[in-house]
VOBAMAR-274567 format. One record per residue (C-alpha): y, z, x; residue number from 1; residue in one letter. Coordinates in steps of 0.5 Angstrom, whole numbers, plus 500, padded with zeros to 3 digits. Each point is the difference from the previous one (the first is absolute). Last residue first. Example, Ala and Ser with C-alpha at 12.3 -4.5 7.8 and 13.67 -1.06 7.14 Angstrom:
<atoms>
+-------+-----+------+-----+---------+
! north !  up ! east ! num ! residuo !
+-------+-----+------+-----+---------+
!   498 ! 514 !  527 !   2 !       S !
!   493 ! 502 !  498 !   1 !       A !
+-------+-----+------+-----+---------+
</atoms>
This chain:
<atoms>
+-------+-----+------+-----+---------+
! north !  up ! east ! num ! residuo !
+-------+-----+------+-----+---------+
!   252 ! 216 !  423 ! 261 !       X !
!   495 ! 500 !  506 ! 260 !       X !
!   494 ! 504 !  499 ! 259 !       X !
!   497 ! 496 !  506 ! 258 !       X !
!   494 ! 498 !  494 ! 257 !       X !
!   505 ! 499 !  495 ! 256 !       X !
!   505 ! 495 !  505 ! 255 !       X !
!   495 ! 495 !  501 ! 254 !       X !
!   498 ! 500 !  493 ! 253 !       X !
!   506 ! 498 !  498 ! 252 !       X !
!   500 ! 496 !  506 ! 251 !       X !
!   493 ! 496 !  498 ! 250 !       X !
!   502 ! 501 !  492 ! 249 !       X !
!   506 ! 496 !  502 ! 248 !       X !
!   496 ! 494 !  504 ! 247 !       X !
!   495 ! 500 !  495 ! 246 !       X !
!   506 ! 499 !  495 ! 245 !       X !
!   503 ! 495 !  504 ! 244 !       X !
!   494 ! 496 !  500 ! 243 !       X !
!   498 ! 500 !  493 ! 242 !       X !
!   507 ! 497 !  498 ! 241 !       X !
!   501 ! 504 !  494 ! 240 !       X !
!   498 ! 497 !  494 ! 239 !       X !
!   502 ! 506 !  495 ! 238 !       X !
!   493 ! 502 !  500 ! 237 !       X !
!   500 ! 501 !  507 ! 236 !       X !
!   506 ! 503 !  500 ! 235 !       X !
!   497 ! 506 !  496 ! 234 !       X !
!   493 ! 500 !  504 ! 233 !       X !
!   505 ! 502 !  506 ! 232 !       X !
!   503 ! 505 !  496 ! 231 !       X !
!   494 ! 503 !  498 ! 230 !       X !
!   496 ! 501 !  507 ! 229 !       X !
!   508 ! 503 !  502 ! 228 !       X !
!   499 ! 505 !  496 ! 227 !       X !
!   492 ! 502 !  502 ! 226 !       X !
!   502 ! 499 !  507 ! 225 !       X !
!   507 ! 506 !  498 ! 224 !       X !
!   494 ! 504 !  496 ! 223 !       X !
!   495 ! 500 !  507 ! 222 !       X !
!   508 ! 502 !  504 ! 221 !       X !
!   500 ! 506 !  496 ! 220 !       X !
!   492 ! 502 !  500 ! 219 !       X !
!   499 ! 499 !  507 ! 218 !       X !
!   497 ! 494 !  504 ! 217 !       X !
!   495 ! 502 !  505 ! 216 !       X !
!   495 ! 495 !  497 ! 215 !       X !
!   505 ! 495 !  499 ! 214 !       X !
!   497 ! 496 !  505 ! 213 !       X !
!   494 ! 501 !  497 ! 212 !       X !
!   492 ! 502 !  502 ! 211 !       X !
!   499 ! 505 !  494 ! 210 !       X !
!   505 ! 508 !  499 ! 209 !       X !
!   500 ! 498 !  492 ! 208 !       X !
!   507 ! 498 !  501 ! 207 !       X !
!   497 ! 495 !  505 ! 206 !       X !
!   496 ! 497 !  495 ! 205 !       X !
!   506 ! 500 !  494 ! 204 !       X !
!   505 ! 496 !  505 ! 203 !       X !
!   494 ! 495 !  503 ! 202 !       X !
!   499 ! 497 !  493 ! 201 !       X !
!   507 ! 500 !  498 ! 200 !       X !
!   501 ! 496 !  507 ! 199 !       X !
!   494 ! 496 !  497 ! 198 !       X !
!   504 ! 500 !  494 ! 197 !       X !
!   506 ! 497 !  502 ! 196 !       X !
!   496 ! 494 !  505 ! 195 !       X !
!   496 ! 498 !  493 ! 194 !       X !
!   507 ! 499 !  497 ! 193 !       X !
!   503 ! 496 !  506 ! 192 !       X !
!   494 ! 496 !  501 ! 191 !       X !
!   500 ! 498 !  492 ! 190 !       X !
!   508 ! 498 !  501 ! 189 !       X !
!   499 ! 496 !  506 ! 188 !       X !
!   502 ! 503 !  506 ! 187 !       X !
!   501 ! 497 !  507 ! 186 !       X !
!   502 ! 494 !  497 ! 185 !       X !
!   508 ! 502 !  500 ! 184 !       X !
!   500 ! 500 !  507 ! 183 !       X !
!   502 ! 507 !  504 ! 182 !       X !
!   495 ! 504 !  498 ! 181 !       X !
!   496 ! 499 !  508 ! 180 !       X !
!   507 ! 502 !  503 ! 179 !       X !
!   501 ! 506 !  495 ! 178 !       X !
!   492 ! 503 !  502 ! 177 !       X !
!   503 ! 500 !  507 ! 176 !       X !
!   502 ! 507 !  503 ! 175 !       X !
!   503 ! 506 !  496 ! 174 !       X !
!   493 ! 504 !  504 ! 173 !       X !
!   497 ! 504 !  496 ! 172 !       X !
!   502 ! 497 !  492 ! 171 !       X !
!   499 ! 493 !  504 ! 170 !       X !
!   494 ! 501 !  503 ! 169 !       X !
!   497 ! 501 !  492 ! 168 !       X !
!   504 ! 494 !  498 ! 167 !       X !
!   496 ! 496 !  505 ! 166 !       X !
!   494 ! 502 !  498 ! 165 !       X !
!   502 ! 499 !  494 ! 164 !       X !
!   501 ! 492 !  503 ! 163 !       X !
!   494 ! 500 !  503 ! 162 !       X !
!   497 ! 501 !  493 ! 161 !       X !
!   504 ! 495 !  496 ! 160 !       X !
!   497 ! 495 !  505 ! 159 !       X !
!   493 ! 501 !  499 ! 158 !       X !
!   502 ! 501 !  492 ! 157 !       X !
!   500 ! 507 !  497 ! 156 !       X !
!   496 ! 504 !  495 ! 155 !       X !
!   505 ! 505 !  496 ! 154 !       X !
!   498 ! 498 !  494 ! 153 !       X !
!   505 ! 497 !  495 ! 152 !       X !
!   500 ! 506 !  493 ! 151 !       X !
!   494 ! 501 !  498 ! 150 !       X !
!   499 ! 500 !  493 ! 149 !       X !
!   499 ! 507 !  497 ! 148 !       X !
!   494 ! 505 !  502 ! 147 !       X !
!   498 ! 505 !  496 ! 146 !       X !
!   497 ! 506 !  504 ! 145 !       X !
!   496 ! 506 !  496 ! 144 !       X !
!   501 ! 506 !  506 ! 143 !       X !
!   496 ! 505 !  503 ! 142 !       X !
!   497 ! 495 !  505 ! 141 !       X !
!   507 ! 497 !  501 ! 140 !       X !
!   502 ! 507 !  502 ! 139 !       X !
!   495 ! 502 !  504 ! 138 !       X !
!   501 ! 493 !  504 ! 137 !       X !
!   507 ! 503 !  501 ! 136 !       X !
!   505 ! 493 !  498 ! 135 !       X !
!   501 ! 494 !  504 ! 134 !       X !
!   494 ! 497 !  498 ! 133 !       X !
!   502 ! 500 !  492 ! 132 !       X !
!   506 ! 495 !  502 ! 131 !       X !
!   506 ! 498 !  498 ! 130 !       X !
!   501 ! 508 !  497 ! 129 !       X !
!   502 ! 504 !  495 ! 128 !       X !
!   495 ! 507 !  498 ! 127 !       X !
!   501 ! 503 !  494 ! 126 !       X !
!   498 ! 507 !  499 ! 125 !       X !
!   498 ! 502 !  493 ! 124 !       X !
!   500 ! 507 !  498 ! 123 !       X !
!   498 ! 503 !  493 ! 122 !       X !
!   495 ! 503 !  502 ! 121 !       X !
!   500 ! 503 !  507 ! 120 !       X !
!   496 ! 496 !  506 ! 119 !       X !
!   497 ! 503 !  506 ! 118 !       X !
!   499 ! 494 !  504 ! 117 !       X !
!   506 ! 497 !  498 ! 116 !       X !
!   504 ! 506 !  502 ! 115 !       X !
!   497 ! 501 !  507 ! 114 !       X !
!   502 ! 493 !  501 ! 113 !       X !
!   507 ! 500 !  499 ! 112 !       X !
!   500 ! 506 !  506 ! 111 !       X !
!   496 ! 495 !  504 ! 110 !       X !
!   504 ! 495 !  499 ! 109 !       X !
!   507 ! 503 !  501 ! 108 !       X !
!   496 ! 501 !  508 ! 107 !       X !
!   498 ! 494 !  501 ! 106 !       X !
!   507 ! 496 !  499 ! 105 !       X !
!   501 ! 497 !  494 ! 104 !       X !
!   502 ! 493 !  499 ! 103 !       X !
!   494 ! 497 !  498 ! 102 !       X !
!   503 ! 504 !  493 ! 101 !       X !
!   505 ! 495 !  499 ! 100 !       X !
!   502 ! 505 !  495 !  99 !       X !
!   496 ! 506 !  497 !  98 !       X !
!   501 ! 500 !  493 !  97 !       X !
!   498 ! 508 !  498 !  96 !       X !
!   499 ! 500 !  492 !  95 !       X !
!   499 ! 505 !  495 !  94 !       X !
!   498 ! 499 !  494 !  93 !       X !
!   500 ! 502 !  492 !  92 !       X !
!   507 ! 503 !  500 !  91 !       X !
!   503 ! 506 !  504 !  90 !       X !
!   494 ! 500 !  505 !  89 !       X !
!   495 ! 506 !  500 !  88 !       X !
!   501 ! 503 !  507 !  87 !       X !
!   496 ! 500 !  505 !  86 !       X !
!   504 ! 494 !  502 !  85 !       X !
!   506 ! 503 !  501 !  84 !       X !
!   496 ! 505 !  506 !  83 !       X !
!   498 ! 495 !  504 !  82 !       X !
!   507 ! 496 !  500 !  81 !       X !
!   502 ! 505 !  506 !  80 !       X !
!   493 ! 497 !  504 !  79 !       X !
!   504 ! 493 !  499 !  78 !       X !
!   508 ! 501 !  502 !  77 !       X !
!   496 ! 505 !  506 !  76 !       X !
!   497 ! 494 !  503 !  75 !       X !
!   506 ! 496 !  500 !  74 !       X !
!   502 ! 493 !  496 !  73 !       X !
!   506 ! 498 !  505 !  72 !       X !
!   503 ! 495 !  495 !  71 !       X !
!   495 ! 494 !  502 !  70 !       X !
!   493 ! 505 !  497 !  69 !       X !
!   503 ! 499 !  495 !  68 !       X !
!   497 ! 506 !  494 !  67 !       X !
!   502 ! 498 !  493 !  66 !       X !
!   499 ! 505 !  494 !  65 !       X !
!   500 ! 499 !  493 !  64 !       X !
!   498 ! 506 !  495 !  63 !       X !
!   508 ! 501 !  498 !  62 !       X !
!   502 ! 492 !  499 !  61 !       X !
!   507 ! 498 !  503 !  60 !       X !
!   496 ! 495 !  503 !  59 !       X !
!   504 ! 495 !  496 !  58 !       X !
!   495 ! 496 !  498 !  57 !       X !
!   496 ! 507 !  499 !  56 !       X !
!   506 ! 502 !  495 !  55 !       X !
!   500 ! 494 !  496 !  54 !       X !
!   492 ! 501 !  498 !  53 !       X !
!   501 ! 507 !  498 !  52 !       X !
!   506 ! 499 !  497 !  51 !       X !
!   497 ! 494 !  495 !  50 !       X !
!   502 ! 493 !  503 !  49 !       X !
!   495 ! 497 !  504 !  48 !       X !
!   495 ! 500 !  494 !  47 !       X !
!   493 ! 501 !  505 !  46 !       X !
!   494 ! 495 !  498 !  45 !       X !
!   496 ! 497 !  495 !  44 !       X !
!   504 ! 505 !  496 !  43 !       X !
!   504 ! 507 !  502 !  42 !       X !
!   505 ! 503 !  498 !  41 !       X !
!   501 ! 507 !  502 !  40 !       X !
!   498 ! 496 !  507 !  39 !       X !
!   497 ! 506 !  506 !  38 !       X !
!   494 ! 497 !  502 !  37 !       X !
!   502 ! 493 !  499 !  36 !       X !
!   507 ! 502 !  503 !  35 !       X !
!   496 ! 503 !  507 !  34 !       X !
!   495 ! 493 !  500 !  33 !       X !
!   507 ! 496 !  499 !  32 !       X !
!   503 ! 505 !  507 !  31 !       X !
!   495 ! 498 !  504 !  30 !       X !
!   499 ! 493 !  498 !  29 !       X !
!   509 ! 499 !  502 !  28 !       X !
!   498 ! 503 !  507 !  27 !       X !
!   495 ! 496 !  502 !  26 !       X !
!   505 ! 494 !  497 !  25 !       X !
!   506 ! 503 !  504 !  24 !       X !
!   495 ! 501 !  506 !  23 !       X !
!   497 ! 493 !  501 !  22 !       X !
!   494 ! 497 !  497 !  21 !       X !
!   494 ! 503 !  504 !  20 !       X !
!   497 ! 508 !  498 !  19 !       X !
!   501 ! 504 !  495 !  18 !       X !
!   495 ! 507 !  501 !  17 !       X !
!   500 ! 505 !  495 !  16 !       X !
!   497 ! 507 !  500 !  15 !       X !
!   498 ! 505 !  495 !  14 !       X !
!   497 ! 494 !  496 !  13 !       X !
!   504 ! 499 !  493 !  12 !       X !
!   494 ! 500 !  494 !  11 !       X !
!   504 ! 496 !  494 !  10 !       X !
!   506 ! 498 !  504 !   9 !       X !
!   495 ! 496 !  505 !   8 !       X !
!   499 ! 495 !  494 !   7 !       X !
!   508 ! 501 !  500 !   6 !       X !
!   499 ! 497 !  506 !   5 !       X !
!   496 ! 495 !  500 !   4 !       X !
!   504 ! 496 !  495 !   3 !       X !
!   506 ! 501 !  505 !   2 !       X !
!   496 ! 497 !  505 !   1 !       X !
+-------+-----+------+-----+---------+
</atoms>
């Protein structure tokens, strides 16, 4: 994958869709296509140490811009950065890296999506996500799409369904999701990952306005979801009892939905 992106460095598109892996990892690719653009030391790849190349790690590079639709992206944040990208970025390259990119509610998108159709030089959008579809199919269509290895998939056995339907209740009603977790073997530590992101999965649907039972959740309590996604595969990677970590996520998740502190 590197070696395809200092390729692409050549001839950069305007537009960039990392799908799969995770977000550090989409994240990292990101950044390394930005330093194989900009390295004032360059070899069979960016030197990582010169100041320009130190400057984007640390996000404290001028022509780096990161939208998060998770911290309250608005439609006003993207129409106000139309202007800056007329302008000639200070360095080579300006680019727009929009984070968890399936999470954008409608509007954001469509006003993301008229600066990718018009594209001005210079500027490469970089769209991370777990998965292409989860993006305006107009931008997909526009876009150069590179795909990482996936992280587990989201497809879950009869009675690991029966059981998100149950976790689905649950955040409703505060009733019988806990019960049915109760025993140690209810989850093993595949089925808990393969839960985490199907609920990721729905997360990013309903803050696009589809089908969800997130579909009417705001931006703040969509971030504290996401924060809460991310300690629960936290202590799963410290060998938590998968039981007890569902079960937490379920009352966190419990407490978010009712806008409960």
């Amino acid at each position: 994958m590197a070696d395809l992106l200092i390729r692409m460095a050549e001839n950069p598109p305007c537009s960039l869709v990392l799908e799969g892996g995770n977000q550090l990892q989409r994240s990292a690719l990101a950044g390394y296509l930005l330093k194989a653009l900009h390295c004032r030391n360059p070899g069979p790849g960016p030197c990582l140490e010169c100041d320009l190349c130190v400057k984007i790690e640390a996000d404290a590079f001028r022509d780096l811009f990161r939208l998060k639709p998770l911290e309250g992206l608005s439609v006003e944040e993207v129409r106000e950065m139309r202007p800056v990208l007329s302008q000639s970025p200070h360095h080579g390259w300006r680019m727009i890296v929009v984070e968890e990119a399936g999470e954008m509610n409608a509007a954001c998108a469509n006003a993301l999506l008229k600066s990718v159709e018009e594209p001005v030089s210079r500027n490469i959008f970089v769209f991370l996500t777990n998965e292409r579809q989860s993006i305006l199919p107009t931008i997909i269509s526009r876009s150069f799409v590179l795909t990482l290895g996936r992280i587990p998939g989201t497809e879950l056995e009869p009675d690991q369904e029966e059981l998100y339907s149950d976790f689905n209740d649950f955040v409703l009603s505060g009733k019988g999701f806990i019960h049915k977790t109760s025993k140690k073997e209810s989850f093993d530590l595949t089925g808990a990952r393969q839960f985490l992101c199907r609920i990721r999965l729905d997360l990013a649907r309903g803050m696009r306005g589809e089908d969800s039972l997130f579909q009417d959740m705001g931006a703040e309590q969509a971030y504290r979801m996401l924060l809460a996604l991310q300690k629960a595969e936290q202590a799963l990677s410290f060998k938590v009892r998968t039981d007890l970590v569902m079960q937490w996520l379920a009352l966190t998740t419990w407490k978010i939905f009712n806008k409960i502190k």
